[in-house]
C-alpha positions in Angstrom: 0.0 0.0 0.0 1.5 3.6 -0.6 1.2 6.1 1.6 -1.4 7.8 0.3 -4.1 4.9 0.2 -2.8 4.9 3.4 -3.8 8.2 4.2 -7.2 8.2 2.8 -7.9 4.9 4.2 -7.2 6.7 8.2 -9.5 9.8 7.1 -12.2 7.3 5.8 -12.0 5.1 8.9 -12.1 8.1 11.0 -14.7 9.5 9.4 -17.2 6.5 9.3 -15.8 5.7 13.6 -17.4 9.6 14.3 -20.6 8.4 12.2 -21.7 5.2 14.2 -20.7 1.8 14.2 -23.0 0.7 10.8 -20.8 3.0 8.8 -17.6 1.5 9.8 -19.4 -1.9 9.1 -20.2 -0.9 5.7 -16.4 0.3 4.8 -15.2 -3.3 5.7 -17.8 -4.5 3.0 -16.0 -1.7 0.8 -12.8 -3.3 1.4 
């Protein structure tokens, strides 16, 4: 992985952790 999927992959997980627990769900089916 380079450091910028990195990056956007820590803003996305962030993002969908301040949303509620279904969000982060659903980027773990994105993956």
């Amino acid at each position: 992985m380079s450091h910028k999927t990195v990056l956007r992959f820590s803003v996305k997980l962030h993002k969908y952790k301040q949303q509620s627990s279904f969000g982060e769900a659903e980027m773990l089916c994105d993956k």
